[in-house]
MARZARO-317634 format. One record per residue (C-alpha): x, y, z. Coordinates in nm, 3 decimals, decimal comma. Last residue first. Example, Ala and Ser with C-alpha at 12.3 -4.5 7.8 and 13.67 -1.06 7.14 Angstrom:
! MARZARO-317634
NODE         X         Y         Z
NODE     1,367    -0,106     0,714
NODE     1,230    -0,450     0,780
This chain:
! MARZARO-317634
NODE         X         Y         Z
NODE     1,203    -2,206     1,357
NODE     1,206    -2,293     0,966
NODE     0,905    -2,387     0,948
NODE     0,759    -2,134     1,195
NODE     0,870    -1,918     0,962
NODE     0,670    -2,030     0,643
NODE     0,388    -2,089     0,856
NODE     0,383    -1,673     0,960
NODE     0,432    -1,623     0,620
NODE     0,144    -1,786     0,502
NODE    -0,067    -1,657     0,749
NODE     0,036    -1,300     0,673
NODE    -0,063    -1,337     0,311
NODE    -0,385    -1,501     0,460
NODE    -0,457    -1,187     0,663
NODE    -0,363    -0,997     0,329
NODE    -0,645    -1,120     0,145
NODE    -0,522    -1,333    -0,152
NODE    -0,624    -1,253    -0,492
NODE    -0,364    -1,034    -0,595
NODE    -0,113    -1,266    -0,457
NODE    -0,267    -1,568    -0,705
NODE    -0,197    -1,363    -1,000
NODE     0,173    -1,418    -0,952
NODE     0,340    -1,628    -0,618
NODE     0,647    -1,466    -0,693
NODE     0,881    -1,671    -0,378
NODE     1,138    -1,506    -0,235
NODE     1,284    -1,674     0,035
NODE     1,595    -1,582     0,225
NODE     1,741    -1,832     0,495
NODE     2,026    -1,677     0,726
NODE     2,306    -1,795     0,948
NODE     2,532    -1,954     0,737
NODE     2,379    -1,922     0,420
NODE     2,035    -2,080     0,228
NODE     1,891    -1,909    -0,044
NODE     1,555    -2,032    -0,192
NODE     1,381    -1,895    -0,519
NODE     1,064    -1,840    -0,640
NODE     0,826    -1,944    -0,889
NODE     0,436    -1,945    -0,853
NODE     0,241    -1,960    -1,235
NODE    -0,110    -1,940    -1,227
NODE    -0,450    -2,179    -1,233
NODE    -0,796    -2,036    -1,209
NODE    -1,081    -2,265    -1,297
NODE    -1,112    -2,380    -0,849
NODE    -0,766    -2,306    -0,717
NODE    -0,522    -2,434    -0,950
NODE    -0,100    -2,365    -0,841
NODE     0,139    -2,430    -1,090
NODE     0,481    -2,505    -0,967
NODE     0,798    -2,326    -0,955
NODE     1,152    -2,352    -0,761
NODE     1,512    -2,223    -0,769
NODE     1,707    -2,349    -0,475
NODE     2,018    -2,143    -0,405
NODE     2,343    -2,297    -0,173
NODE     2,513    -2,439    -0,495
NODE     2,282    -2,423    -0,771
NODE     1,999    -2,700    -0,630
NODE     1,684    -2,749    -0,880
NODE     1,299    -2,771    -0,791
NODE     1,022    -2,835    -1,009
NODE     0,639    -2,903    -0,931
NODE     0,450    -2,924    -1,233
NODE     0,100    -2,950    -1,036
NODE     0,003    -2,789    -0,652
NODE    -0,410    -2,786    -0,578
NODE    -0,458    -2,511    -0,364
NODE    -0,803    -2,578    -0,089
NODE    -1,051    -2,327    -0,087
């Protein structure tokens, strides 16, 4: 099913990017927030992703991940 993304904000404070955005996946839209931290040698993401992680299987909890790295690879 494919993750519609609305009310996308981002904001820079200093090396930390603080996100959100709704995601809507068929009638069922929540909340996903998170935060980016970017130092020297490291990149730390934390990212709630609210009702929608109890409705992901974990092989696409891994998938996701596994993107997220190769992003950043």
């Amino acid at each position: 099913m494919p993750v519609q993304i609305m009310n996308e904000k981002r904001a820079w404070n200093d090396n930390v990017l603080a996100f959100s955005f709704d995601a809507k996946v068929t009638l069922l839209t929540t909340p996903v927030k998170g935060t980016i931290t970017v130092a020297d040698r490291d990149v730390i993401i934390d990212v709630d992703f609210g009702l929608m992680e109890k409705l992901l299987p974990s092989s696409q909890k891994a998938a996701i991940e596994t993107r997220i790295k190769g992003l950043l690879t």
